[in-house]
C-alpha positions as CSV (number, residue, x, y, z in Angstrom):
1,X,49.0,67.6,-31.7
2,X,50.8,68.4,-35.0
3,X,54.5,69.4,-34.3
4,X,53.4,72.2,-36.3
5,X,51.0,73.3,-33.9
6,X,51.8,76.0,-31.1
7,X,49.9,78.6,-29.3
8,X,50.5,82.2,-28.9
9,X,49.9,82.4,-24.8
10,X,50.2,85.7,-24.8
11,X,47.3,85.7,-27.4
12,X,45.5,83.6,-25.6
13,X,45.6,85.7,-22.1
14,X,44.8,89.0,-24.3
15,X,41.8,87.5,-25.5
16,X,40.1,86.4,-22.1
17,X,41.3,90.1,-20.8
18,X,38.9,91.2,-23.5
19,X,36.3,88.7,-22.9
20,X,35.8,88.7,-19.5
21,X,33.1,91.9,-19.1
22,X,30.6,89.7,-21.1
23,X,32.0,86.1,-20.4
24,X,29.0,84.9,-18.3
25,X,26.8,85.1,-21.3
26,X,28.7,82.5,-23.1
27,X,29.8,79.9,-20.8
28,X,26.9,77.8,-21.1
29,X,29.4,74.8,-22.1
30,X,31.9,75.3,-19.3
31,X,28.6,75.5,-17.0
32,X,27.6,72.1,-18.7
33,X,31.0,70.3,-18.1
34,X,31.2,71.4,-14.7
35,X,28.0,69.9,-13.5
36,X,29.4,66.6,-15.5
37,X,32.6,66.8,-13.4
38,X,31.0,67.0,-10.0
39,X,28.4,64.2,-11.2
40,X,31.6,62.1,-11.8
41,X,33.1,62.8,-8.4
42,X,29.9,61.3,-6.8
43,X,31.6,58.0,-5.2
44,X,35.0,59.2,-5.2
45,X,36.3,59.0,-1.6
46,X,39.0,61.7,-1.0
47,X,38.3,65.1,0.7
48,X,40.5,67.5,0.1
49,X,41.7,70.3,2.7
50,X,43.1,72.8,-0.3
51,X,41.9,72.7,-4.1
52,X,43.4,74.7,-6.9
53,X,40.8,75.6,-9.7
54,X,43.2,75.8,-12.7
55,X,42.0,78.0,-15.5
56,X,39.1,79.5,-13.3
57,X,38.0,82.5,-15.2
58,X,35.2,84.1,-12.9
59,X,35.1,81.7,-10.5
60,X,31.4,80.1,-11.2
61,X,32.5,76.5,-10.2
62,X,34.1,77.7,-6.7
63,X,29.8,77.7,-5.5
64,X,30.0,74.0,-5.9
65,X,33.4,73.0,-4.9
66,X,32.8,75.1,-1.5
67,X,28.9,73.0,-1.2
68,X,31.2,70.2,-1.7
69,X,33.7,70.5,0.1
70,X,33.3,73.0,3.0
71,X,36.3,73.2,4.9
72,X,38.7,73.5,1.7
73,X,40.6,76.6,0.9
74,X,40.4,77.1,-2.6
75,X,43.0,78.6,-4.8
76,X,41.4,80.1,-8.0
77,X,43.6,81.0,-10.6
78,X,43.5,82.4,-14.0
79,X,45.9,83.3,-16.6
80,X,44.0,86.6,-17.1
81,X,43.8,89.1,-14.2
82,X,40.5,90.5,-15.7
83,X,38.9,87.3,-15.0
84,X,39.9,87.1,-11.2
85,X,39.4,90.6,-10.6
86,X,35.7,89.5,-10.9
87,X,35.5,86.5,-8.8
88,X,33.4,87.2,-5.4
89,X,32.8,85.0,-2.0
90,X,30.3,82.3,-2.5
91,X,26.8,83.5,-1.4
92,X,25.1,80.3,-1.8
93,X,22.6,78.7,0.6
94,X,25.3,76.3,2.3
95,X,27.4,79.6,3.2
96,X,24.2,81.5,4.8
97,X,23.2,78.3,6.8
98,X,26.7,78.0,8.1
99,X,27.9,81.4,8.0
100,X,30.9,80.6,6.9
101,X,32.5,81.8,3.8
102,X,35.2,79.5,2.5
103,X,39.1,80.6,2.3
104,X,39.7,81.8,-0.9
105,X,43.2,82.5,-2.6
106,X,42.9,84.5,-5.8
107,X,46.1,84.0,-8.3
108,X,47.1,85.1,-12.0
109,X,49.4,82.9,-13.3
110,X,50.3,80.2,-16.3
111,X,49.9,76.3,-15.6
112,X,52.9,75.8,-16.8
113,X,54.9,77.4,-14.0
114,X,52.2,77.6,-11.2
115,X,52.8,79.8,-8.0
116,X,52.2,77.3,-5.5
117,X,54.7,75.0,-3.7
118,X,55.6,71.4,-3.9
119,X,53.1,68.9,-2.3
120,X,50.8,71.9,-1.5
121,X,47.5,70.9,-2.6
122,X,45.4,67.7,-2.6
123,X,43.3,68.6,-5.7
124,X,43.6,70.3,-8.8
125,X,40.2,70.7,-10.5
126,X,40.6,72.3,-14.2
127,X,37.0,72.4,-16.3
128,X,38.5,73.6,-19.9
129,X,41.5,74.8,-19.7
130,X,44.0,71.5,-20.8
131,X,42.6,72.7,-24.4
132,X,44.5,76.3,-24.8
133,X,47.8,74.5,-24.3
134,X,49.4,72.7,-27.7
135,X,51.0,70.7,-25.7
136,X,49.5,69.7,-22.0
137,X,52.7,67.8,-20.8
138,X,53.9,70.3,-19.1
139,X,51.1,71.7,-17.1
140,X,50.1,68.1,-15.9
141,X,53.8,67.8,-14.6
142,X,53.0,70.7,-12.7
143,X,49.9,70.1,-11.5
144,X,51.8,66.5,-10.0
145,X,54.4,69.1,-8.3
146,X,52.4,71.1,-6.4
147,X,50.2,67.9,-5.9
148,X,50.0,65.8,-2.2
149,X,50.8,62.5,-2.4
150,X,46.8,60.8,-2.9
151,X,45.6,63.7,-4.3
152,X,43.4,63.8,-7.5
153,X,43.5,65.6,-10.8
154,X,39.8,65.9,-11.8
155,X,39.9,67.8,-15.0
156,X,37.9,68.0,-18.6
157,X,39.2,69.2,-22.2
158,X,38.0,69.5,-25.4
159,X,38.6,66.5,-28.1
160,X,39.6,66.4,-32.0
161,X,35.9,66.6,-33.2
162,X,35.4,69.8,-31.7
163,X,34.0,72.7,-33.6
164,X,33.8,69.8,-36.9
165,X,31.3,71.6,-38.7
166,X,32.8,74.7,-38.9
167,X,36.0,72.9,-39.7
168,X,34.3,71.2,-42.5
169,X,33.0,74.8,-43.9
170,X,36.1,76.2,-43.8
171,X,37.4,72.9,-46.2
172,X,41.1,73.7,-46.6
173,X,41.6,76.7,-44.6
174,X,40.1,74.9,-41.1
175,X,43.6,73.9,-40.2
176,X,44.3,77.7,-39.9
177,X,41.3,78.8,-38.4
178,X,40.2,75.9,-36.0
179,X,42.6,74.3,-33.3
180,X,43.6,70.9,-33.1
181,X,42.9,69.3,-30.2
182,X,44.4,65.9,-28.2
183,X,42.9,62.6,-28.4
184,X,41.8,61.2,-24.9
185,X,44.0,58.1,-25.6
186,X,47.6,60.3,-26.2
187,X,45.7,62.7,-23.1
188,X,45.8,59.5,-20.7
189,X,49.6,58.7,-22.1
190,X,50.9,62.4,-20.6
191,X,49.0,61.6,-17.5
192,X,51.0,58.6,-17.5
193,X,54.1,60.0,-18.5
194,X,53.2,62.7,-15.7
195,X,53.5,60.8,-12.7
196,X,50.0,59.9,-12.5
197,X,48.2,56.8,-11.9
198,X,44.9,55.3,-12.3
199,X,44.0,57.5,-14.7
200,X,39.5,57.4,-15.3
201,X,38.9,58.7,-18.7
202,X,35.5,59.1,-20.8
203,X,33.8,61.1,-23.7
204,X,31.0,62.7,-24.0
205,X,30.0,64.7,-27.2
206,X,27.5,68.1,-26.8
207,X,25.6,69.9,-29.3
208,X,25.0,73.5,-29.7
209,X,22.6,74.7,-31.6
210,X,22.6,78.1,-33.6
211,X,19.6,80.4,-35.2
212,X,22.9,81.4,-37.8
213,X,26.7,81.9,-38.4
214,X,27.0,84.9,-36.9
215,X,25.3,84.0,-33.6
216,X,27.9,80.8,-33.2
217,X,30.5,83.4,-33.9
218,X,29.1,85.7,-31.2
219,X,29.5,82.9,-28.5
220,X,33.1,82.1,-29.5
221,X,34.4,85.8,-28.9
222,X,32.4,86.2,-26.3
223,X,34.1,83.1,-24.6
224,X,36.8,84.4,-25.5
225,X,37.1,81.2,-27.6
226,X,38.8,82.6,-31.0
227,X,42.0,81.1,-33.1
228,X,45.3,82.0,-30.6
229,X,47.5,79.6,-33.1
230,X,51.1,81.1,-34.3
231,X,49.8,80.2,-37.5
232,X,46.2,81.9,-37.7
233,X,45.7,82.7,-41.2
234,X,45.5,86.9,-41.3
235,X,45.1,89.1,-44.6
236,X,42.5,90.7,-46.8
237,X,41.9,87.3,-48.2
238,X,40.5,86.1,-45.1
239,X,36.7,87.8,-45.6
240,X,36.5,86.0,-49.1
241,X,37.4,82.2,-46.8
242,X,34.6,83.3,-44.1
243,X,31.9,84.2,-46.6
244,X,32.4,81.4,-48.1
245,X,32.6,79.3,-45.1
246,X,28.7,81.0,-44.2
247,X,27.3,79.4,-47.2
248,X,29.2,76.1,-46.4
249,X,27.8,75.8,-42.9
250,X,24.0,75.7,-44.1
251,X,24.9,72.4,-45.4
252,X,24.1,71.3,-41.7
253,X,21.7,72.7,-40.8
254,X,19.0,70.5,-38.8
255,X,15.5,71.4,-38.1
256,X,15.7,75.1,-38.8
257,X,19.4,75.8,-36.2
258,X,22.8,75.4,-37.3
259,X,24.7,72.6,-34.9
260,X,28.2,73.0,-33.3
261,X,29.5,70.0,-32.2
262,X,32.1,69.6,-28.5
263,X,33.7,67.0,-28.2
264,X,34.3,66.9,-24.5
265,X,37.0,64.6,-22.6
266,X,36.3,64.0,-18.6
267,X,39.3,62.5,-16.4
268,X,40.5,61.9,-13.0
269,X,43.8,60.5,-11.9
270,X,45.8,60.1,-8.8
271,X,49.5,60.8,-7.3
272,X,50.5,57.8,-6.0
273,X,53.9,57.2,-3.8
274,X,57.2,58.1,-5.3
275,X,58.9,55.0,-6.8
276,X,62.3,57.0,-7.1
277,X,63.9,60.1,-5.3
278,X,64.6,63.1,-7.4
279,X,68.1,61.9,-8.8
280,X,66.8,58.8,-9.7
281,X,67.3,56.1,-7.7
282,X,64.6,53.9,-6.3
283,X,62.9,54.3,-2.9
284,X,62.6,50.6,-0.8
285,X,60.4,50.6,1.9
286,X,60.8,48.7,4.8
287,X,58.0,47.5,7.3
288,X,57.8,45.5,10.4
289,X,56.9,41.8,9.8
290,X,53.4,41.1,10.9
291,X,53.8,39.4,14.6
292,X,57.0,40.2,15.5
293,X,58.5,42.9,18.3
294,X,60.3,45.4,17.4
């Protein structure tokens, strides 16, 4: 990220306040990752006993993990209370055949300072949320905290090509009006940096396609997906730069629809054992040699 770069939080937690009465009628791409993150967790062995969906909104992809995972209790947490206000108990056809409804905890809180104790969960699964933080170092080192030894981060983001076309319309003024967003290669370096290890990364790009500018708009405040930067351009001025940016944008358009492009980063990656205790020194194991009495 540029050092330039920050992100009004508090912006960013008004906004999905606002957003979440109609949010379900614009999360097709959250819908789409998701599926893509439980395809990639096809042949990954761990089964977790207690999940914590980071950046959960309404709570869609808690259907799955419960199919997935029965006998987890999930934590579902959002940094905006509107959002969890509206999750509800899975109903699906796995709870009705079972009748069983799985544990859920519902919590409002920041990744950055999550509400949840040391070593008290064995996966954290976050489907678009890495991208609303301008820097993500910090919530992965929590995520690590409150993280089991073996358990699994299984997350996705958004990448730098993001949104290009509109970018591209705006022409000098997209730096004000479109986030940044990581690169999967500095992404797997905080993982590392982290306390992570054997971090899976890959990229996938997705295209939405638009009948017009103001429909692509729609679905960004509707997702609650608008400019939260400290530095988003405001002013009288700012009509002239979108008007403009409308005529732009036809430039791409492809067989009658107006494309938007997402970039979209998918990763998973481990806790392994502490190498050092919490002042530094380094942990040595020792282990009975093979054959011999105690």
């Amino acid at each position: 990220m540029p050092e330039s770069f920050q992100i009004n939080s508090r912006h960013v937690r008004r906004q999905f306040e606002r957003a979440a009465a109609r949010y379900a009628e614009a999360d097709v791409l959250a819908r789409v990752t998701a599926e893509q993150m439980l395809e990639r967790l096809e042949g990954i062995n761990h089964t977790p006993a207690r999940i914590l969906e980071l950046g959960c909104g309404q709570g869609r992809d808690i259907d799955a993990l419960a199919k997935r995972y029965p006998d987890a209790r999930i934590h579902a947490m959002d940094v905006a209370h509107a959002m969890v206000r509206q999750i509800e108990p899975t109903k699906g056809l796995l709870t009705r055949l079972l009748r069983k409804t799985p544990v859920i905890d519902r919590l409002v809180g920041t990744a950055t300072a999550l509400p949840l104790k040391a070593g008290s969960v064995d996966m954290v699964w976050s489907n678009l949320m890495l991208n609303w933080l301008d820097d993500p170092a910090p919530a992965l080192r929590e995520a690590h905290r409150i993280m089991q030894v073996g358990g699994m981060l299984m997350f996705s983001t958004l990448g730098p090509d993001t949104l290009k076309e509109l970018r591209a319309a705006l022409g000098e003024a997209g730096s004000a009006h479109v986030h940044p967003f990581i690169d999967m290669h500095d992404l797997g370096d905080a993982l590392i940096k982290a306390g992570f290890a054997d971090p899976v990364m890959d990229m996938d790009t997705l295209t939405l396609t638009y009948a017009d500018f103001d429909g692509l708009m729609a679905d960004l405040r509707l997702s609650g997906s608008t400019n939260a930067s400290e530095q988003r351009a405001r002013g009288l001025g700012q009509r002239t730069v979108w008007l403009t940016a409308r005529e732009r944008y036809e430039q791409a358009r492809q067989d009658g629809r107006l494309p938007a492009t997402f970039e979209v980063v998918y990763g998973h990656a481990w806790k392994p054992e502490p190498k050092t205790i919490d002042d530094g020194r380094d942990i040595i194991r020792f282990q009975p040699y093979p054959g011999r009495g105690a």
